[in-house]
C-alpha positions in Angstrom: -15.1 26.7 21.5 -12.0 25.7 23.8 -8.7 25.0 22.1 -8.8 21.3 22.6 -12.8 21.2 21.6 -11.8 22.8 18.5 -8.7 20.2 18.5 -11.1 17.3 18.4 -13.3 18.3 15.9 -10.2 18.9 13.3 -9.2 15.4 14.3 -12.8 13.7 14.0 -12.8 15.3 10.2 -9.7 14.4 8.9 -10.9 10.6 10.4 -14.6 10.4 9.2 -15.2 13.3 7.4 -16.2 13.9 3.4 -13.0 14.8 1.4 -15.0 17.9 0.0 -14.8 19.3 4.1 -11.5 18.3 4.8 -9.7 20.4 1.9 -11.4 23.4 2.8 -8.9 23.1 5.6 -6.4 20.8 4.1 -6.1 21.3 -0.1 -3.1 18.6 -0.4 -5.2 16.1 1.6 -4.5 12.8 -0.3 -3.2 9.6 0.4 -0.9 8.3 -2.5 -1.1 4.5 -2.5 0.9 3.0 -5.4 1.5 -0.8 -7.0 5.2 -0.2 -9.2 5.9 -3.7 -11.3 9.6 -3.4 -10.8 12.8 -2.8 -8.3 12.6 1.0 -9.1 10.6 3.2 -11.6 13.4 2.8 -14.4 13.6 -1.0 -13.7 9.7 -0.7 -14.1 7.6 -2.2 -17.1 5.1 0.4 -17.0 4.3 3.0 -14.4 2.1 1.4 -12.1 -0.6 -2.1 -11.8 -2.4 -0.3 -9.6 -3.0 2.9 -8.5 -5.6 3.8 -5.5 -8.4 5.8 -6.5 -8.9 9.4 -3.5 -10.6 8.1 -0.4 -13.2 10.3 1.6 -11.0 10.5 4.8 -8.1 8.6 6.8 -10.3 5.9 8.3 -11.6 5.0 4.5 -7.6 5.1 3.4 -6.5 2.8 6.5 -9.1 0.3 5.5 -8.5 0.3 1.5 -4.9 0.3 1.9 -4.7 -2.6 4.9 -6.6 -4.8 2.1 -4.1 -4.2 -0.3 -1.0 -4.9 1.7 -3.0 -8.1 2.6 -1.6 -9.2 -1.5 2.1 -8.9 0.0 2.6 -11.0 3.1 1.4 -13.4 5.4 -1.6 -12.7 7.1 -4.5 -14.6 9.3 -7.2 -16.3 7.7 -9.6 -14.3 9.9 -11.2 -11.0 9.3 -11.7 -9.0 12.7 -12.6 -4.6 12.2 -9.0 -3.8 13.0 -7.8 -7.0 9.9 -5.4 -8.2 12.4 -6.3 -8.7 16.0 -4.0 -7.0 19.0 -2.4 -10.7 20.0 -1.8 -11.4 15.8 1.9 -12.3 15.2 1.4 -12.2 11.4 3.5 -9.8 8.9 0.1 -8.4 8.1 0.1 -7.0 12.0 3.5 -5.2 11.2 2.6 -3.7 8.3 -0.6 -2.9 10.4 1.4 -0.8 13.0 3.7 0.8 10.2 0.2 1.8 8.5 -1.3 3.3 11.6 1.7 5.8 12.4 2.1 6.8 9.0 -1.6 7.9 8.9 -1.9 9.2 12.4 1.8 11.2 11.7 1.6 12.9 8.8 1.9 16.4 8.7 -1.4 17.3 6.9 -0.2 20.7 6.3 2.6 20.2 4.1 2.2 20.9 0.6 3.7 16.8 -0.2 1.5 14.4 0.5 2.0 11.1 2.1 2.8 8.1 -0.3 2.6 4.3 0.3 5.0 2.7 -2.9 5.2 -1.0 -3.0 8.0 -2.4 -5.4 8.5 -6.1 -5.8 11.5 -6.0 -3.2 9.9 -3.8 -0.7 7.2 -1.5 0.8 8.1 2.0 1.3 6.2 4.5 3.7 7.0 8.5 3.2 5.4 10.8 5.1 5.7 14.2 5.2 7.8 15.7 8.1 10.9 13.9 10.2 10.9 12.5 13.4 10.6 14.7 16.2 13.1 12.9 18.2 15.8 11.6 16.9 16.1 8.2 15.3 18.6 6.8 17.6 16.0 7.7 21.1 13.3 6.7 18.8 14.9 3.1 18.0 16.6 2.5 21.4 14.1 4.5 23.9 10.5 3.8 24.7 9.5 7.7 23.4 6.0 9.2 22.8 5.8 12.3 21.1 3.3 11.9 18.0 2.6 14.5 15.9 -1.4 14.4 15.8 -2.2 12.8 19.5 -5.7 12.8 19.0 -5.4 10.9 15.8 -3.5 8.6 17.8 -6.4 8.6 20.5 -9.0 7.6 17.7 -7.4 4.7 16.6 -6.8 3.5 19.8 -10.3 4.1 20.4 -10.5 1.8 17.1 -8.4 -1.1 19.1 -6.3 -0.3 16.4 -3.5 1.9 17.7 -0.6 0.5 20.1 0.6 1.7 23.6 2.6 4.8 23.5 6.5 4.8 22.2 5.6 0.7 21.2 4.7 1.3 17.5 8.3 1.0 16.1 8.9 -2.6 18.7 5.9 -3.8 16.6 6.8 -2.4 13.2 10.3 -3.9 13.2 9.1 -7.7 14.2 8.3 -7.4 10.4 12.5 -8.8 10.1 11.9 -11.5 12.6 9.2 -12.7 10.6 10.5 -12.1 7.3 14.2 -11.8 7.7 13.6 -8.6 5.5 15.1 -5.4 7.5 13.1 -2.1 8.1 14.4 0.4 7.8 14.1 4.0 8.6 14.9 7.1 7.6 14.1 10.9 9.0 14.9 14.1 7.2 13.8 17.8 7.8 11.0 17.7 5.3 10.3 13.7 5.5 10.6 10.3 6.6 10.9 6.8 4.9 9.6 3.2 6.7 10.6 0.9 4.2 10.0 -2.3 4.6 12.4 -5.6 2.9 10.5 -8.3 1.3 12.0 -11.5 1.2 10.8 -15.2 -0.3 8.5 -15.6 3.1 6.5 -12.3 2.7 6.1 -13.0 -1.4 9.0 -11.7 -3.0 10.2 -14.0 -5.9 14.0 -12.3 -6.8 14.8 -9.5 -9.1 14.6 -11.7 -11.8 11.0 -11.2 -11.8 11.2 -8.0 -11.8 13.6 -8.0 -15.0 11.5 -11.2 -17.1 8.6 -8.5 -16.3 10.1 -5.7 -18.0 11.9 -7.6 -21.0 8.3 -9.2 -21.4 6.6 -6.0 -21.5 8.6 -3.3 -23.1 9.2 -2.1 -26.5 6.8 -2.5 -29.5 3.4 -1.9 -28.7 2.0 -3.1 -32.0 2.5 -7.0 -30.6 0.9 -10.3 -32.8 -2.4 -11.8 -30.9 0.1 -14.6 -29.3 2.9 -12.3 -27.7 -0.1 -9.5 -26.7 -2.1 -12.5 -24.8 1.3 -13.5 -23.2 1.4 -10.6 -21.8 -1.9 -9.9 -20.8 -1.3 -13.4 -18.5 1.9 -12.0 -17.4 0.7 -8.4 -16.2 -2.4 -10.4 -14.2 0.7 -12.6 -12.6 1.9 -9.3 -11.4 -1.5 -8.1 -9.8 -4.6 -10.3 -10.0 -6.4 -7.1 -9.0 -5.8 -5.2 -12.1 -8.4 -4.5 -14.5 -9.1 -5.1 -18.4 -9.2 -1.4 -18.7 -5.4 -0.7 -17.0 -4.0 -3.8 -19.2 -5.6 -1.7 -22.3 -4.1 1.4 -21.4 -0.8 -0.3 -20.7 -0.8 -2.1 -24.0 -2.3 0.5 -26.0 -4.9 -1.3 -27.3 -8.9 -1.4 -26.6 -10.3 -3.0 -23.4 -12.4 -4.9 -25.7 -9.5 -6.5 -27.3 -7.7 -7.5 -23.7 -11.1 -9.1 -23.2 -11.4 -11.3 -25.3 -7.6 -12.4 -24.5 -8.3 -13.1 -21.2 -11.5 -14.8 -22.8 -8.7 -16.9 -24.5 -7.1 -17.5 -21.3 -9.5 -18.7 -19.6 -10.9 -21.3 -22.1 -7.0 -22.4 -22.5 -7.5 -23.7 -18.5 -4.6 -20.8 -17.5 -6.7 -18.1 -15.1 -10.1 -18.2 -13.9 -12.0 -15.3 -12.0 -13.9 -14.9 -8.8 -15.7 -12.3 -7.5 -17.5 -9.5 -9.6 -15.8 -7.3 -12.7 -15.5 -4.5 -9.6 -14.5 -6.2 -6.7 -13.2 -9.5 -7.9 -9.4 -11.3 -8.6 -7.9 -13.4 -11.1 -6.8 -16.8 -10.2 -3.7 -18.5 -11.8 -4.0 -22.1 -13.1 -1.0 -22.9 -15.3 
């Protein structure tokens, strides 16, 4: 087997293979996606609303993560393979191109593992290893030097990847959009594309982020009334969450969160569609 036959086949695994195959060659192979309910992990009421479950390979994990990131800004009413078509000028097509380098330049043989955080003031993307040019040519300079070029290749086979060295242009109309900055960051063992919500891509002020934590913290023995409160107020946060991750967080049976959203929902404030797996909450009042 030639060098770049053997090349492609390590590059078609890692995109459409079964998790079991790619850590034979990869053991930290995992894509971290995380939903924090705060402006930082202190500022957080608990650790996390959501927290995404391993995927099989990166084409399942660029799929399941573009639909989250659909939650947190503007995006087309449309559904095309890619979720946002090459002419689409929505934020969900910046967040598109951010999501497409950081899975196509990872270095999948570091021991840290790539991790997508999204706070309520902004979306952070860390990948293991830094640029390889520096961040001032990468910013100013049309450069194309990716660290996994046949990754690259597949999703632009996919329609999905854009023309060398333009990926940051398109990344960075998220502040014209938005008027939220992105901003990035390159170290010897990592780098950091975070992204700046503002009111136009969803984000509501820190104040949110603090009502949610006074809300939520301290006793966890609560009366029926202040527990259902914030049973509503944790669906606010994430419409996606489940009874079972409300029970956890309010150390109580998923039995009893239940029948509070039971309440809820005969009190005319949330109503569900969708199935108990795949559905969303909708807020009324």
């Amino acid at each position: 087997m030639s060098r770049k036959t053997g090349l492609l086949t390590y590059a078609g695994l890692v995109m459409l293979g079964k998790r079991s195959s790619i850590r034979e060659h990869l053991p930290a192979f995992w894509v971290d996606y995380i939903e924090i309910p705060g402006i930082s992990y202190d500022n957080a009421s608990q650790p996390y609303t959501f927290r995404m479950q391993e995927q099989e390979n990166i084409w399942e994990y660029y799929n399941a993560i573009l639909q989250r990131l659909r939650l947190y800004c503007d995006n087309p009413m449309y559904f095309t393979p890619s979720g946002a078509s090459p002419e689409d000028e929505s934020q969900l097509y910046a967040l598109k191109e951010g999501l497409v380098n950081f899975l196509a330049h990872s270095d999948l043989f570091s021991p840290m593992h790539p991790t997508i955080r999204v706070y309520f003031d902004r979306i952070e993307f860390q990948n293991p290893g830094g640029f390889h040019v520096s961040l001032e040519k990468a910013m100013n300079e049309i450069v194309s030097q990716p660290r996994n070029p046949i990754l690259i290749k597949l999703f632009r086979f996919a329609k999905l990847g854009e023309n060398a060295g333009y990926g940051i242009r398109r990344m960075k109309k998220w502040t014209a959009l938005t008027g939220g900055n992105v901003d990035f960051k390159s170290e010897l063992t990592h780098t950091t594309v975070t992204y700046w919500r503002t009111e136009k891509s969803g984000f509501k002020h820190n104040s949110l982020a603090s009502s949610t934590k006074d809300s939520m913290q301290n006793s966890t023995k609560l009366s029926t009334q202040k527990r259902r409160e914030r049973v509503f107020e944790m669906i606010q946060a994430d419409n996606y969450i489940s009874a079972k991750s409300i029970a956890e967080a309010l150390d109580v049976s998923e039995r009893t969160v239940q029948n509070d959203i039971s309440k809820l929902k005969e009190e005319k404030r949330l109503d569900r569609e969708g199935s108990d797996r795949g559905g969303r909450y909708i807020i009324l009042k």
